[in-house]
TORKE-23535 format. One record per atom (N, C-alpha, C, CB): residue number from 1; residue in one letter; chain; atom name; x, y, z. Coordinates in steps of 0.02 Angstrom, whole numbers, plus 50000, padded with zeros to 5 digits. Glycine has a CB too. Layout:
BEGIN
[NUM, 'A', 'A', 'CA', [X, Y, Z]],
...
REM end
This chain:
BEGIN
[1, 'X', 'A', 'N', [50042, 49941, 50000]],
[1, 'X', 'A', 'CA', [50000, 50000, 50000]],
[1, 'X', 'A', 'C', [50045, 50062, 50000]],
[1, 'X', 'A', 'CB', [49952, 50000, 50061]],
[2, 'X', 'A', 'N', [50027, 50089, 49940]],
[2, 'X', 'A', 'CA', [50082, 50170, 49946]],
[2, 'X', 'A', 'C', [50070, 50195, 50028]],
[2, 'X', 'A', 'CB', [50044, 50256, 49877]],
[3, 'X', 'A', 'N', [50108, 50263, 50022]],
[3, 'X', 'A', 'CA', [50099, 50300, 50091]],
[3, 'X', 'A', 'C', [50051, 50361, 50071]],
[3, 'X', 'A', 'CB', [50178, 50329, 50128]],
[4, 'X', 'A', 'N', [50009, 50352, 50101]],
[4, 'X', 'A', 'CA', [49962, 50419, 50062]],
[4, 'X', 'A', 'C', [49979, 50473, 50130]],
[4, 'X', 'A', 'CB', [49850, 50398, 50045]],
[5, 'X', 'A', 'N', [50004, 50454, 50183]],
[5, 'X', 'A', 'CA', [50000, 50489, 50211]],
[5, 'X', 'A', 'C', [50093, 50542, 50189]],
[5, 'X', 'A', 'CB', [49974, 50451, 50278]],
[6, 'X', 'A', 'N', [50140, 50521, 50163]],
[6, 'X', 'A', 'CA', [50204, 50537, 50151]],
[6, 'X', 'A', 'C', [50168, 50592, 50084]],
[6, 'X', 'A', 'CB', [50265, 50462, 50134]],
[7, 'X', 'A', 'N', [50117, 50572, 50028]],
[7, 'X', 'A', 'CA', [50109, 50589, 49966]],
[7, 'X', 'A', 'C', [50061, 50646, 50004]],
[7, 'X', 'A', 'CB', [50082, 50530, 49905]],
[8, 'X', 'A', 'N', [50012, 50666, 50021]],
[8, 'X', 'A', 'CA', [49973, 50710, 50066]],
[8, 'X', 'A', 'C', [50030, 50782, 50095]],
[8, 'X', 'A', 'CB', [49942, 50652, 50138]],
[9, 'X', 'A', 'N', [50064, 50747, 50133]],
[9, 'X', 'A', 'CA', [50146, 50780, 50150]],
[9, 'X', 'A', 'C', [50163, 50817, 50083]],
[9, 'X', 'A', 'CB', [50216, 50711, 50166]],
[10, 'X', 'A', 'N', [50170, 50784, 50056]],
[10, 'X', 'A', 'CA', [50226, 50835, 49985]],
[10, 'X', 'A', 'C', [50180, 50866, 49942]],
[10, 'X', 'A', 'CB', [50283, 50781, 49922]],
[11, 'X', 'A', 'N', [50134, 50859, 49971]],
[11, 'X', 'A', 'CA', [50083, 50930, 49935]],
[11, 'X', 'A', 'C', [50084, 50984, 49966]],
[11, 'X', 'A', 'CB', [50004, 50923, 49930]],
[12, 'X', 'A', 'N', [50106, 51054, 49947]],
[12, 'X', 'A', 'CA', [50118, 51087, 49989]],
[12, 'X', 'A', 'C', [50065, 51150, 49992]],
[12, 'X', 'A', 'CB', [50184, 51097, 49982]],
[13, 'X', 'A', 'N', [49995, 51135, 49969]],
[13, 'X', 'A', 'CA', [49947, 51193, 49984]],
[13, 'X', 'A', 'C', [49886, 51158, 50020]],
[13, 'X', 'A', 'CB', [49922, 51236, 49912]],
[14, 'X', 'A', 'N', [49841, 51174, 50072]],
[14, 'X', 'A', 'CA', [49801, 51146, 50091]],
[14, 'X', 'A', 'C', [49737, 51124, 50063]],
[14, 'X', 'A', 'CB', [49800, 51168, 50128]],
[15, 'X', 'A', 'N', [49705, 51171, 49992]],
[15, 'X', 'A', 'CA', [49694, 51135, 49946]],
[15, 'X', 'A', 'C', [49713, 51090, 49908]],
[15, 'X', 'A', 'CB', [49685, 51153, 49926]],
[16, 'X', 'A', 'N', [49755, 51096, 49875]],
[16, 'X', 'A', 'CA', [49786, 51016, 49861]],
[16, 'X', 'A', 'C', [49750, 50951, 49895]],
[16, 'X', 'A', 'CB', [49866, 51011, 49891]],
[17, 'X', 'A', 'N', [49786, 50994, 49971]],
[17, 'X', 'A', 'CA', [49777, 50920, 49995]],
[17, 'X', 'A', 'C', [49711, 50871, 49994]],
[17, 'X', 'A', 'CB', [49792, 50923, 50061]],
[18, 'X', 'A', 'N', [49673, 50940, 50019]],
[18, 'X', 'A', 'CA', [49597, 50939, 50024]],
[18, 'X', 'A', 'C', [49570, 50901, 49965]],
[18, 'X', 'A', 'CB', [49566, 51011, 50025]],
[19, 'X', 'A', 'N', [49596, 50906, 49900]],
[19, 'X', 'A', 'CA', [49580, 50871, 49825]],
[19, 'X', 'A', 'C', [49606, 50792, 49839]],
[19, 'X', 'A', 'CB', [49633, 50914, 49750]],
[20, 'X', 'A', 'N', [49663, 50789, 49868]],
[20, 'X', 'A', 'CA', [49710, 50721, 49853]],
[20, 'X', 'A', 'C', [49664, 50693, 49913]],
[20, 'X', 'A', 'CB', [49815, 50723, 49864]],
[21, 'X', 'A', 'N', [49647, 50709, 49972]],
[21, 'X', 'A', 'CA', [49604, 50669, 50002]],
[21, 'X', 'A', 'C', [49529, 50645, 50001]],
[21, 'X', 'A', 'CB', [49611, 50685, 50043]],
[22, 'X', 'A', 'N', [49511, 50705, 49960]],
[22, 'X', 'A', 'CA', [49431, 50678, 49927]],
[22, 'X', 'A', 'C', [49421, 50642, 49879]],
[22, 'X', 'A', 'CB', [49391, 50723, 49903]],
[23, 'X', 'A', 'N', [49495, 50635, 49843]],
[23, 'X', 'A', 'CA', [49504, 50592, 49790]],
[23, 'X', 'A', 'C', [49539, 50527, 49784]],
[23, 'X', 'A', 'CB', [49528, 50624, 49753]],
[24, 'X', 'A', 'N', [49551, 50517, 49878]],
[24, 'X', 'A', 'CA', [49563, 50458, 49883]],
[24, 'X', 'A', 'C', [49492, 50430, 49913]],
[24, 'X', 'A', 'CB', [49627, 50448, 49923]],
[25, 'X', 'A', 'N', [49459, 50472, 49957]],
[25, 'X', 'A', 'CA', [49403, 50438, 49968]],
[25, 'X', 'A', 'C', [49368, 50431, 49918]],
[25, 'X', 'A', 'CB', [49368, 50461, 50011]],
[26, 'X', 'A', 'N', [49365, 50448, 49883]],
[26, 'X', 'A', 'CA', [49321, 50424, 49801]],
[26, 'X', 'A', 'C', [49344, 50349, 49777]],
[26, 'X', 'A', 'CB', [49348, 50485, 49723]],
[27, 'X', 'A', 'N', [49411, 50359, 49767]],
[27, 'X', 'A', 'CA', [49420, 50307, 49738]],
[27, 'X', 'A', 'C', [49450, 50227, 49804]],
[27, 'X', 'A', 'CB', [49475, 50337, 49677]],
[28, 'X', 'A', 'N', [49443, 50240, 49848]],
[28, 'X', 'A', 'CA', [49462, 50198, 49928]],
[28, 'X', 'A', 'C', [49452, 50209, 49967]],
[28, 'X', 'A', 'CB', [49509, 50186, 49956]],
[29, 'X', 'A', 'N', [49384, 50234, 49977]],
[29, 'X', 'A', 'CA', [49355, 50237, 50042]],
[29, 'X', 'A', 'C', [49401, 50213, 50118]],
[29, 'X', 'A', 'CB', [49291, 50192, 50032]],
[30, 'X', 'A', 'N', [49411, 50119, 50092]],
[30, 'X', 'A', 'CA', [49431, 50107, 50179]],
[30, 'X', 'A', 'C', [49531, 50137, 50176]],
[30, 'X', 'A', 'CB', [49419, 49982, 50208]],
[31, 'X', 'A', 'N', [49544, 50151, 50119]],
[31, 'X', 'A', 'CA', [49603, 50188, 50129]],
[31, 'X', 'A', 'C', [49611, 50279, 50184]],
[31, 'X', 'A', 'CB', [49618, 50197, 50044]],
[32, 'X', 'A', 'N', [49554, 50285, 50139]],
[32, 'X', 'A', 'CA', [49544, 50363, 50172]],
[32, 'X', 'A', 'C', [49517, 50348, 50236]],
[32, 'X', 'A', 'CB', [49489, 50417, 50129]],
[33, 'X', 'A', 'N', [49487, 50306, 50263]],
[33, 'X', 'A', 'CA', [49456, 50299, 50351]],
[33, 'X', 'A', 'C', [49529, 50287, 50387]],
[33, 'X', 'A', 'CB', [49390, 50213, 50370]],
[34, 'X', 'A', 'N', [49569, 50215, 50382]],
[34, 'X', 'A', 'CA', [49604, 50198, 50395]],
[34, 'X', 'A', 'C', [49675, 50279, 50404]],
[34, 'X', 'A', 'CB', [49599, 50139, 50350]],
[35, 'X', 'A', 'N', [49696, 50318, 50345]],
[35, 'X', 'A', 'CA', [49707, 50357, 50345]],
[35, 'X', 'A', 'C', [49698, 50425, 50403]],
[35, 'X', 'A', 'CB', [49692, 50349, 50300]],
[36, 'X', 'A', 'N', [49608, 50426, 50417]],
[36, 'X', 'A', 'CA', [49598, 50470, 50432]],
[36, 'X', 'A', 'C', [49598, 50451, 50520]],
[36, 'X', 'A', 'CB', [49543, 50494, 50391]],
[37, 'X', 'A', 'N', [49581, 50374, 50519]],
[37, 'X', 'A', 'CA', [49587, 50382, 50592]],
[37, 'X', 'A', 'C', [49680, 50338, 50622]],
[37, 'X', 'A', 'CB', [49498, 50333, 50630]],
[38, 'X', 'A', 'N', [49706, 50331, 50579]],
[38, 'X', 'A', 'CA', [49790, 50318, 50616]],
[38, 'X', 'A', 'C', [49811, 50391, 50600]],
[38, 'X', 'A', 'CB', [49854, 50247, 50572]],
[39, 'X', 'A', 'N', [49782, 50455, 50569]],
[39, 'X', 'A', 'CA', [49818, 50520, 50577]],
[39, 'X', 'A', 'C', [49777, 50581, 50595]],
[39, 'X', 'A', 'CB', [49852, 50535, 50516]],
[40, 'X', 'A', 'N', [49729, 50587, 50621]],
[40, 'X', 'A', 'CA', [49681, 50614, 50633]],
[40, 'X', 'A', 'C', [49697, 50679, 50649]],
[40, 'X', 'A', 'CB', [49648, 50584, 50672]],
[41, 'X', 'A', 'N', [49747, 50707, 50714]],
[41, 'X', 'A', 'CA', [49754, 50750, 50690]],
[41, 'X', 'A', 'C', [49799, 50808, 50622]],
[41, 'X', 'A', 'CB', [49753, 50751, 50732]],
[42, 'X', 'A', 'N', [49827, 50763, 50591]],
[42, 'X', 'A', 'CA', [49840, 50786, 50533]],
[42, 'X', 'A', 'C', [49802, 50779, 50472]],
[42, 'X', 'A', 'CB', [49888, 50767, 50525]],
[43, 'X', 'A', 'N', [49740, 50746, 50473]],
[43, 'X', 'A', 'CA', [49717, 50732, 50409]],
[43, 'X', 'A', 'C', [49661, 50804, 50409]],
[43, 'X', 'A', 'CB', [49680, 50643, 50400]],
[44, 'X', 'A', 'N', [49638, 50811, 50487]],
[44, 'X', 'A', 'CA', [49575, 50820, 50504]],
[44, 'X', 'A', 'C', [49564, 50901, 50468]],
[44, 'X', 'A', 'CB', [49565, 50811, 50591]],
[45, 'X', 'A', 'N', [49612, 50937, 50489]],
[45, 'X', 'A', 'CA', [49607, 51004, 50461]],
[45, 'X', 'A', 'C', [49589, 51018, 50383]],
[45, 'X', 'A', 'CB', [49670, 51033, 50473]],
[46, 'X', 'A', 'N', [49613, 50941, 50340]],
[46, 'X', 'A', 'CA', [49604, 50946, 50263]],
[46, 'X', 'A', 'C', [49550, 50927, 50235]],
[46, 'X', 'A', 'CB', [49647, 50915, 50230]],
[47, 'X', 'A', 'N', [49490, 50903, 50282]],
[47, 'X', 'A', 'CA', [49426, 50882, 50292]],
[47, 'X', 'A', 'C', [49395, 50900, 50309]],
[47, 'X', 'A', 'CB', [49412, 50852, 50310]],
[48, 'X', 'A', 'N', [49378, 50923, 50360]],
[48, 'X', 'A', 'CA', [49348, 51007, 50402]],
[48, 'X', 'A', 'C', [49349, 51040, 50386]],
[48, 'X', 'A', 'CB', [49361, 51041, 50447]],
[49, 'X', 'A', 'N', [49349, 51097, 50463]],
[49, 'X', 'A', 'CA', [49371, 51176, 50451]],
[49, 'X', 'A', 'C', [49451, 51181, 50470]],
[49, 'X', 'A', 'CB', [49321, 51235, 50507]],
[50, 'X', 'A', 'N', [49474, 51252, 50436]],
[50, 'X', 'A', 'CA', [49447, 51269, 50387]],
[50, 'X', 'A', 'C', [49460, 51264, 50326]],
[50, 'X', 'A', 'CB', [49440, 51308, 50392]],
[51, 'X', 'A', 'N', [49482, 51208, 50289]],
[51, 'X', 'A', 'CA', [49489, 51202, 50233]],
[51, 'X', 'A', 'C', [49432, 51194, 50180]],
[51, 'X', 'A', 'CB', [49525, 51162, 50235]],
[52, 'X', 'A', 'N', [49375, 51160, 50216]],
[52, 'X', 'A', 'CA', [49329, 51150, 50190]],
[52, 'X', 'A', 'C', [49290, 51193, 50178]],
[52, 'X', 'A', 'CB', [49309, 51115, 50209]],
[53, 'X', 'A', 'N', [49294, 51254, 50220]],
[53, 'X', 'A', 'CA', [49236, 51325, 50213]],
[53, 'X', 'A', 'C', [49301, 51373, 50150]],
[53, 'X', 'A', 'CB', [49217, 51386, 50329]],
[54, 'X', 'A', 'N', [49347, 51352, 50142]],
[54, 'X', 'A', 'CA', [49386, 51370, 50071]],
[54, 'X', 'A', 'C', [49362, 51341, 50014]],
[54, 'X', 'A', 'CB', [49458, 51350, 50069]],
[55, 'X', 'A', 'N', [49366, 51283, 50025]],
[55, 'X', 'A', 'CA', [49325, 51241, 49962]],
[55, 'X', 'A', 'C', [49258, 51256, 49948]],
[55, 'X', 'A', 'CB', [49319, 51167, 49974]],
[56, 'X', 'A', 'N', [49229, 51280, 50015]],
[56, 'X', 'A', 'CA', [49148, 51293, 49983]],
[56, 'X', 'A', 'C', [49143, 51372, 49951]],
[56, 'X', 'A', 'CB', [49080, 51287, 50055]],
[57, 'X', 'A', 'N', [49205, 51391, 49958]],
[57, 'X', 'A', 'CA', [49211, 51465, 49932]],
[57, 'X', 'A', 'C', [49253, 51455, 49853]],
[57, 'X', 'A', 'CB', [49264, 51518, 49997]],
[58, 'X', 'A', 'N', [49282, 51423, 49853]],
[58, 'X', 'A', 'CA', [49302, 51414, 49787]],
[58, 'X', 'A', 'C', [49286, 51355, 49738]],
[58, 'X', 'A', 'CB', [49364, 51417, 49791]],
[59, 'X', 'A', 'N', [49216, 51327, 49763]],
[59, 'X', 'A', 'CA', [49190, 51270, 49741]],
[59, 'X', 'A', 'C', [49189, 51297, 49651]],
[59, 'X', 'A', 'CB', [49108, 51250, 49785]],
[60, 'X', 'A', 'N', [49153, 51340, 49634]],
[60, 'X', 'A', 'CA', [49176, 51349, 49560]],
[60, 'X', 'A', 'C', [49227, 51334, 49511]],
[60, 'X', 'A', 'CB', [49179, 51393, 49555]],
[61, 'X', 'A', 'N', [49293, 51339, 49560]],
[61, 'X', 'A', 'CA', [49350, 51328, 49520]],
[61, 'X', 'A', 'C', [49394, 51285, 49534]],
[61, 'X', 'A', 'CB', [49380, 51373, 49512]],
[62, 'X', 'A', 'N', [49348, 51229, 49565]],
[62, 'X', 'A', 'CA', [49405, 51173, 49576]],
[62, 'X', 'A', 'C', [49381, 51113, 49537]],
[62, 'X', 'A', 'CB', [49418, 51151, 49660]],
[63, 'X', 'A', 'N', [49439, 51083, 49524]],
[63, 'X', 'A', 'CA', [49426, 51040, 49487]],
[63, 'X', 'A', 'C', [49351, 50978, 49495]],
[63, 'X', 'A', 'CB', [49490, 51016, 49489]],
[64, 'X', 'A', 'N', [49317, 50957, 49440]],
[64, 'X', 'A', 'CA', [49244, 50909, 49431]],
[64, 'X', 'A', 'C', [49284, 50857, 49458]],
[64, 'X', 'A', 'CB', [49202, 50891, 49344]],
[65, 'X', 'A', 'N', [49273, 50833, 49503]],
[65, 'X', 'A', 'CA', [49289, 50727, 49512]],
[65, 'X', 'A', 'C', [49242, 50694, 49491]],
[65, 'X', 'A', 'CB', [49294, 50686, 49594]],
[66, 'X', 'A', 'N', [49194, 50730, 49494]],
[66, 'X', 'A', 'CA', [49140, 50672, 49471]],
[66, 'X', 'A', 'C', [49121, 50642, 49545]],
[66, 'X', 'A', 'CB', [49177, 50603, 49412]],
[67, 'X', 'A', 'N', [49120, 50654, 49602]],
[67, 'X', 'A', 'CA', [49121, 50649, 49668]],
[67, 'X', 'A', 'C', [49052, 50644, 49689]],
[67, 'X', 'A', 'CB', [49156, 50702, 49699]],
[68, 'X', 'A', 'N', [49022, 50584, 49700]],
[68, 'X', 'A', 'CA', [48945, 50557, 49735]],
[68, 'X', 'A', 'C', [48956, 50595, 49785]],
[68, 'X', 'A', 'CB', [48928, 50472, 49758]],
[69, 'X', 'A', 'N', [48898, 50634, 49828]],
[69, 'X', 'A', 'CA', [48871, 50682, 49890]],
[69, 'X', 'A', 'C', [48897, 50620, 49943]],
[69, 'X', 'A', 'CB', [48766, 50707, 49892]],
[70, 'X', 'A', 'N', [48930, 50635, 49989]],
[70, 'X', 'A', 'CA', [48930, 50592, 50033]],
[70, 'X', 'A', 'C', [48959, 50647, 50113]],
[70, 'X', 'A', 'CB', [48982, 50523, 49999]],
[71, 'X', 'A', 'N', [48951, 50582, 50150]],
[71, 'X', 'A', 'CA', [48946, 50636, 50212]],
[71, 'X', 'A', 'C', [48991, 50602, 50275]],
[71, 'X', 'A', 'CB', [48854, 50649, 50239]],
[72, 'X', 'A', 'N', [49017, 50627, 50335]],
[72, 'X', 'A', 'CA', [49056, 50598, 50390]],
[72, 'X', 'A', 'C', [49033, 50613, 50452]],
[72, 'X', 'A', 'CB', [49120, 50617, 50389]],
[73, 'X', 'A', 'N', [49031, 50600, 50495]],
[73, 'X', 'A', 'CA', [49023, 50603, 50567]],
[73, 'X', 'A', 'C', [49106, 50582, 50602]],
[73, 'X', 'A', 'CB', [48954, 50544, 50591]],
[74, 'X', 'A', 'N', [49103, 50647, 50648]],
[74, 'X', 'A', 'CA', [49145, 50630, 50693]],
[74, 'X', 'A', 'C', [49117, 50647, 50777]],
[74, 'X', 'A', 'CB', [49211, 50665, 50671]],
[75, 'X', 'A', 'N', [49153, 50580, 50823]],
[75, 'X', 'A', 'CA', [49118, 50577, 50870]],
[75, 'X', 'A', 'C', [49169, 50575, 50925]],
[75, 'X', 'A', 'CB', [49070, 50526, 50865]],
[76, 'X', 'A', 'N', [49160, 50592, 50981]],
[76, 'X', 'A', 'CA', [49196, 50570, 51023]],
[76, 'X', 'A', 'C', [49191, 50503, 51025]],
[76, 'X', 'A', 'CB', [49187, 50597, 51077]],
REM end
């Protein structure tokens, strides 16, 4: 299994990252869980806020994935 978490790393804008991780959950879901909960607090900021209230601000100009609506819960 590559290191998605080393490849995540050498992206160096938080969009980016925000793309490379929605676009692993697209295409590997139990990669991106696994991912998200052995690094949580590093993944978490590129999934959330506030990266995510960036993305909903520049939703126009980021790239189509073709990305089914899907949704997360986090819990204590």
């Amino acid at each position: 299994m590559p290191d998605y978490l080393e490849k995540m790393r050498a992206i160096p804008d938080s969009m980016g990252r925000y793309m490379f991780l929605r676009k692993l959950r697209q295409d590997d879901s139990q990669k991106f869980y696994r991912l998200m909960l052995d690094h949580t607090d590093e993944v978490l900021p590129f999934i959330y806020t506030p990266t995510v209230g960036e993305a909903c601000e520049r939703y126009h100009t980021l790239p189509d994935l073709k990305v089914r609506p899907s949704s997360s819960q986090i819990r204590p």
